[in-house]
C-alpha positions as CSV (number, residue, x, y, z in Angstrom):
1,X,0.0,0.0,0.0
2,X,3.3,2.2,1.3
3,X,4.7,1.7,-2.7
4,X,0.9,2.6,-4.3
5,X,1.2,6.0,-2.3
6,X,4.7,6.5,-3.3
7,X,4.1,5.4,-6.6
8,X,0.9,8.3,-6.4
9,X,3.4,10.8,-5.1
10,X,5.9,10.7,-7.2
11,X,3.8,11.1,-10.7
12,X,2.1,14.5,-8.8
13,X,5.1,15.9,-8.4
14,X,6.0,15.2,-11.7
15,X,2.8,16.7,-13.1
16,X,3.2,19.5,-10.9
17,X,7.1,19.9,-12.8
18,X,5.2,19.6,-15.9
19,X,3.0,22.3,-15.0
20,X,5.9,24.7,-13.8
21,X,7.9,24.2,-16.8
22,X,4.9,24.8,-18.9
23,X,4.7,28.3,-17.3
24,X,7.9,28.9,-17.9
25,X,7.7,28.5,-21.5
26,X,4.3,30.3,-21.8
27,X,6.0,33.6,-19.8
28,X,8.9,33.3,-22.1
29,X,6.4,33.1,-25.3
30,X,4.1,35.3,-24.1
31,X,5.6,39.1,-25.6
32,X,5.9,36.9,-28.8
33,X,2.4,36.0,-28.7
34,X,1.2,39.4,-27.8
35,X,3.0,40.9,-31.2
36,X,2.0,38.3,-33.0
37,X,-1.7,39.0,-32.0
38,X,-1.8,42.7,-31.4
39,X,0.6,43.7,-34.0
40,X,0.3,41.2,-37.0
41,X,-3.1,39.2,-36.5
42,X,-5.1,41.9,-35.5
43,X,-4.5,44.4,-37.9
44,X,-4.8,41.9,-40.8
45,X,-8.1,40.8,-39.8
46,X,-9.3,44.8,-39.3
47,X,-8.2,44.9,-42.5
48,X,-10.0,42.2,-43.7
49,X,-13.2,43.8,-42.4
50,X,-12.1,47.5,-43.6
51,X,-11.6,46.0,-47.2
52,X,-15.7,45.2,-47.1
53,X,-16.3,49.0,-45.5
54,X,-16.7,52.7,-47.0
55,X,-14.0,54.3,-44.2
56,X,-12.5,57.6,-44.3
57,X,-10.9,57.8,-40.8
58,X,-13.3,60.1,-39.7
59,X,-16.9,58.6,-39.8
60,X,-18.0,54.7,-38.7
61,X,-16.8,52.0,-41.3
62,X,-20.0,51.5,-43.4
63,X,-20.6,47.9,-45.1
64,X,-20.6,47.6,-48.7
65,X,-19.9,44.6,-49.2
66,X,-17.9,44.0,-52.6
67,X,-17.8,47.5,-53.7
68,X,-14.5,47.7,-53.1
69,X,-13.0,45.1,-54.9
70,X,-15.6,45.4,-57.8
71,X,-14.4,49.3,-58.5
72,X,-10.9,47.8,-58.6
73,X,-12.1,46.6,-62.1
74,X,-12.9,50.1,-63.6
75,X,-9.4,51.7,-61.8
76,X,-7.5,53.1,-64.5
77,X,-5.2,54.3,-62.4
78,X,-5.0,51.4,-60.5
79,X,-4.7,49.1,-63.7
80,X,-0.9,51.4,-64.6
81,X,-0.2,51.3,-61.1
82,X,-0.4,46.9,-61.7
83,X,1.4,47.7,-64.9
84,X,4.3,49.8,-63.7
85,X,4.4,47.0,-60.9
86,X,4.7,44.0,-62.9
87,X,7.7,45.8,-65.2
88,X,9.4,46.7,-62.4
89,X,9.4,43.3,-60.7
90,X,10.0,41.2,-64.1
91,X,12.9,43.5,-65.5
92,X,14.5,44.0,-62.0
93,X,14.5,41.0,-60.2
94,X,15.9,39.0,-62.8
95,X,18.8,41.2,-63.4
96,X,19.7,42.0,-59.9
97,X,19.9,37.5,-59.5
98,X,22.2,37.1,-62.6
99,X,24.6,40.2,-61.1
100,X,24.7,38.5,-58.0
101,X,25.1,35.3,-59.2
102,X,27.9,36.9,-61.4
103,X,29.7,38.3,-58.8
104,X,29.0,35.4,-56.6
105,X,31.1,33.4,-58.9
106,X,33.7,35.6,-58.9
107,X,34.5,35.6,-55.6
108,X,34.2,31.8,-55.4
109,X,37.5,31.5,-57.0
110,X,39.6,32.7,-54.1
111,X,40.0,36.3,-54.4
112,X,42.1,37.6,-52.0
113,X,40.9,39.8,-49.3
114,X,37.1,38.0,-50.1
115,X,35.6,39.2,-46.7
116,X,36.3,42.8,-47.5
117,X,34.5,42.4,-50.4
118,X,31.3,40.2,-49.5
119,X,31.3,43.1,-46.7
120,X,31.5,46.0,-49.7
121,X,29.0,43.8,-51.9
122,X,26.5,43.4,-49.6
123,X,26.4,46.8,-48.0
124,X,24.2,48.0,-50.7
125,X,20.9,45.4,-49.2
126,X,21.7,47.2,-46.2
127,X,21.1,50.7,-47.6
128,X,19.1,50.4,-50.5
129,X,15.6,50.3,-49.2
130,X,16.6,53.3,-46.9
131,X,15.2,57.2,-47.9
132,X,19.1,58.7,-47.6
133,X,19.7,56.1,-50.6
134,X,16.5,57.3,-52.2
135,X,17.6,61.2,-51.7
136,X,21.0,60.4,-52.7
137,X,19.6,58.6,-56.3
138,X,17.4,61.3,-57.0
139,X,20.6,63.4,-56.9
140,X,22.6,61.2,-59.1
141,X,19.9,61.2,-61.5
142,X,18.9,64.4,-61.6
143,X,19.6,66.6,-64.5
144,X,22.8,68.3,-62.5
145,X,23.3,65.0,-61.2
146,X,27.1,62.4,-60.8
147,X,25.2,61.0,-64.0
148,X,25.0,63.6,-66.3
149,X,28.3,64.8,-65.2
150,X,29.6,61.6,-66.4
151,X,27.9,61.4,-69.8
152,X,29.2,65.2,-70.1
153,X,32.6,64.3,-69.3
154,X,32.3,61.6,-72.8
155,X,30.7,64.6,-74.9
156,X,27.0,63.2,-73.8
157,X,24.2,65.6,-72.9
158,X,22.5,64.2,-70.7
159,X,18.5,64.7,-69.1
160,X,16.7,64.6,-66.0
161,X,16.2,61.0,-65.5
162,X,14.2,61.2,-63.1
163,X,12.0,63.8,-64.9
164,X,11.3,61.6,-68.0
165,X,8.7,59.6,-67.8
166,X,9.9,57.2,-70.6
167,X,13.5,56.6,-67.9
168,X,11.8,57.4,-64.6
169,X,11.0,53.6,-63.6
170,X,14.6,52.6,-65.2
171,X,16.5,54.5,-62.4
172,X,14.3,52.8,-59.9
173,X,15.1,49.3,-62.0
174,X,19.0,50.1,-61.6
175,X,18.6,50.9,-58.0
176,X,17.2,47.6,-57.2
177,X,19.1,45.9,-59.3
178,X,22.3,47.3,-57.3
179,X,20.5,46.1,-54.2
180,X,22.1,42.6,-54.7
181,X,24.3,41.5,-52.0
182,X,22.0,39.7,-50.1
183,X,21.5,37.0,-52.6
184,X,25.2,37.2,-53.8
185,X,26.5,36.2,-50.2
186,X,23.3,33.1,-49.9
187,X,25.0,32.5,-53.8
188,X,28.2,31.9,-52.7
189,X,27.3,29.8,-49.7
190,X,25.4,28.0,-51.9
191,X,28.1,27.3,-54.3
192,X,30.6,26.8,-51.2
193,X,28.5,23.7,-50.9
194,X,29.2,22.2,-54.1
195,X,31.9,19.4,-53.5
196,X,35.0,20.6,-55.9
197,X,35.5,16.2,-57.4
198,X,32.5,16.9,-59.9
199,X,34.8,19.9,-61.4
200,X,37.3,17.8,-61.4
201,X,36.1,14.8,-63.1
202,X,34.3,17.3,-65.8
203,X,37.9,19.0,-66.4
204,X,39.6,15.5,-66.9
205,X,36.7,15.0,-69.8
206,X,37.8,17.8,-71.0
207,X,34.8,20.1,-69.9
208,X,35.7,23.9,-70.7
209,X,34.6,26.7,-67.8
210,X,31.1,27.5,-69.5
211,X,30.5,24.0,-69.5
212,X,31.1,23.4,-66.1
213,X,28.8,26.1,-65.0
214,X,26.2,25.2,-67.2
215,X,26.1,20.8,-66.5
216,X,27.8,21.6,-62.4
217,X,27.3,24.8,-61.2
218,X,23.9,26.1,-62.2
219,X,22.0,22.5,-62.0
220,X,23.5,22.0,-58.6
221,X,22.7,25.5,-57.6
222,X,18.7,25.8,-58.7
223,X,17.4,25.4,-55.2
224,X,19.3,28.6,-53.8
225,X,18.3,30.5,-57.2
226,X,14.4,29.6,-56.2
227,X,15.2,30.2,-52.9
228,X,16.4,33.6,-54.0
229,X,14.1,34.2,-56.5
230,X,11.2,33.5,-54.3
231,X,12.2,36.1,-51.7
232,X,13.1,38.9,-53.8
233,X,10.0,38.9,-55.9
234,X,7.8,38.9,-52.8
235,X,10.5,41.5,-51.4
236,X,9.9,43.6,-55.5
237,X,6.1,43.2,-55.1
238,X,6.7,45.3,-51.7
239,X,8.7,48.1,-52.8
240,X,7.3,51.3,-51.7
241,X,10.3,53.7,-50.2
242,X,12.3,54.2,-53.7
243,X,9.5,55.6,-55.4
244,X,8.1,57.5,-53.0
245,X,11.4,59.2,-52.1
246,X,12.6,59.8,-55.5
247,X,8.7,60.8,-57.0
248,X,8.1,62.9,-54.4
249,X,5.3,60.7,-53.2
250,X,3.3,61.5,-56.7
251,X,4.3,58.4,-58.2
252,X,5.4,60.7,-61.4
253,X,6.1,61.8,-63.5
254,X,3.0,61.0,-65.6
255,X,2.3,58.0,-63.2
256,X,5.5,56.4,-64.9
257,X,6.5,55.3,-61.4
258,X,3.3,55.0,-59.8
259,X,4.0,51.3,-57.5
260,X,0.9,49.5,-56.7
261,X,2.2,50.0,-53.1
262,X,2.4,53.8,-53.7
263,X,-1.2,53.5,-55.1
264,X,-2.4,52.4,-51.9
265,X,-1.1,54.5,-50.1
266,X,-2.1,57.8,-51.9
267,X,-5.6,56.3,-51.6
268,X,-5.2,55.3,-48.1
269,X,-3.4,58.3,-46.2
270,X,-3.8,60.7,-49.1
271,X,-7.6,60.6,-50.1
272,X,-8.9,58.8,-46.5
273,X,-10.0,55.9,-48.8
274,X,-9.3,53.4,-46.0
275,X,-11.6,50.9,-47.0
276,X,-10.4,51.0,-50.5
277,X,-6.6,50.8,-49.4
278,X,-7.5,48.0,-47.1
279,X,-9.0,46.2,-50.2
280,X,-5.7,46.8,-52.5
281,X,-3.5,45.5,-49.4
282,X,-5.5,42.5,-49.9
283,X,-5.7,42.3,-53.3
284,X,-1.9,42.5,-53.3
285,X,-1.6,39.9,-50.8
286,X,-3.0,37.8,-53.5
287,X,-0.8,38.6,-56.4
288,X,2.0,37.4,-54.2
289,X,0.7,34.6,-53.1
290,X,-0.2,33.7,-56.6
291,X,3.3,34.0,-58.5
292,X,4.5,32.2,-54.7
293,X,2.2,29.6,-55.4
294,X,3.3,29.3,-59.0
295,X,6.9,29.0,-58.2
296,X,6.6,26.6,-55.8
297,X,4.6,24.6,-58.3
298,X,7.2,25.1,-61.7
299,X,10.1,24.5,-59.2
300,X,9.7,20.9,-59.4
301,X,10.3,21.2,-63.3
302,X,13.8,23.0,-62.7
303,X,15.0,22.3,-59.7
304,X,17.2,19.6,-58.6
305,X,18.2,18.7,-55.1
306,X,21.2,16.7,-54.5
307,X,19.7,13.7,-52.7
């Protein structure tokens, strides 16, 4: 009887260890679980609701059920805000990726003083969504701008880039593009992981360098480029400071750098549209999703994994 009541005495103290430790771990959860709820949950899902509203900031949201998303249709603006979007993220992306993978290869080879130069490389991700970078490429491109005071030196006159609608969204395409250390340093750890005897067996067939990189590197390297390519789409779709800085928030000139992101906000914090706004955030939300979704899905057509 004695060993029964031991027996019941030693599992409650276990359970009551159980309990304590579980306490623990809620307390040290619990500031994650309070942003996650009252800084990302909640405001998603009072946006959800605002997207269905007529809101101005001012009076009560007012239901209208698919209003919202139905006047999206008959947006004109809206519609070049998509297409300025979409050029942006198809001509940019894949530049900035085959730069970095360039350099990325470079560096591969054993330059010396390497960490000085993945350190110079990748400053640029650092700085590049920031408003001094902005400032500073609105001055570079700007008709006295570093530039036009190169082209002048080479007996080019040069323009206001900036001011032009038809070369507006082109400065905004270089800027990105020079935004690529980030996926030149995930690159080169990428191709740190390739083991050096494939090279080697391709060289003593006889394999030249561009064949190497086509049948070795790049096949062996596919799941960092989706991996990169994934990211910096979604991160393309979400570009909002460039063009506000350099556009002066007006998305010109002529709308030529108009960003679906900058859209939303004029109609958001510009014209009180709320409810609109909250719509386009959601409508957004989609469009990523989507080319997400159809990455993940073409992915298994092109990319290899090493198993």
């Amino acid at each position: 009887m004695s060993a029964l009541s031991e027996l019941g005495s030693l599992r409650g103290r276990k359970a009551s260890g159980r309990k304590k430790d579980n306490l623990a771990g809620y307390l040290f959860l619990a500031p994650w679980l309070l942003g996650l709820f009252l800084i990302t949950i909640g405001p998603m899902l009072a946006s959800l609701y605002l997207s269905f509203t007529d809101y101005n900031l001012i009076q009560a949201p007012k239901w209208i059920g698919l209003d919202n998303f139905v006047r999206m249709l008959s947006d004109q603006r809206l519609h070049n805000s998509l297409k300025v979007t979409f050029t942006y993220v198809f001509v940019s992306v894949p530049l900035q990726l085959a730069l970095a993978l360039l350099l990325a290869v470079v560096l591969d080879r054993g330059v010396r003083g390497m960490a000085l130069y993945r350190s110079i490389f990748y400053l640029p991700s650092l700085l590049g969504s920031s408003v001094a970078i902005a400032i500073l490429w609105r001055q570079v491109f700007g008709t006295e701008g570093l530039m036009n005071q190169v082209l002048g030196l080479a007996g080019i006159e040069g323009k206001g880039w900036i001011s032009d609608p038809s070369t507006a969204l082109g400065t905004l395409v270089v800027l990105n593009v020079w935004t690529f250390g980030s996926p030149m340093v995930i690159f080169l750890a990428g191709l740190r992981q390739i083991p050096s005897m494939y090279y080697e067996a391709a060289a003593v067939d006889g394999a030249g360098t561009l064949r190497r990189f086509v049948s070795i590197t790049l096949p062996l390297l596919t799941p960092i480029v989706f991996f990169n390519l994934v990211l910096q789409l979604i991160h393309a779709f979400q570009s909002f400071t460039q063009a506000f800085v350099v556009s002066g928030g007006s998305g010109g000139p002529s709308d030529s750098t108009m960003f679906f992101t900058l859209y939303l906000y004029d109609r958001g914090f510009g014209n009180f549209d709320m409810g609109y706004a909250s719509a386009m955030a959601w409508f957004l939300l989609v469009i990523i999703g989507v080319f997400t979704a159809a990455n993940f899905f073409a992915s298994k057509y092109w990319v290899f994994y090493d198993d």
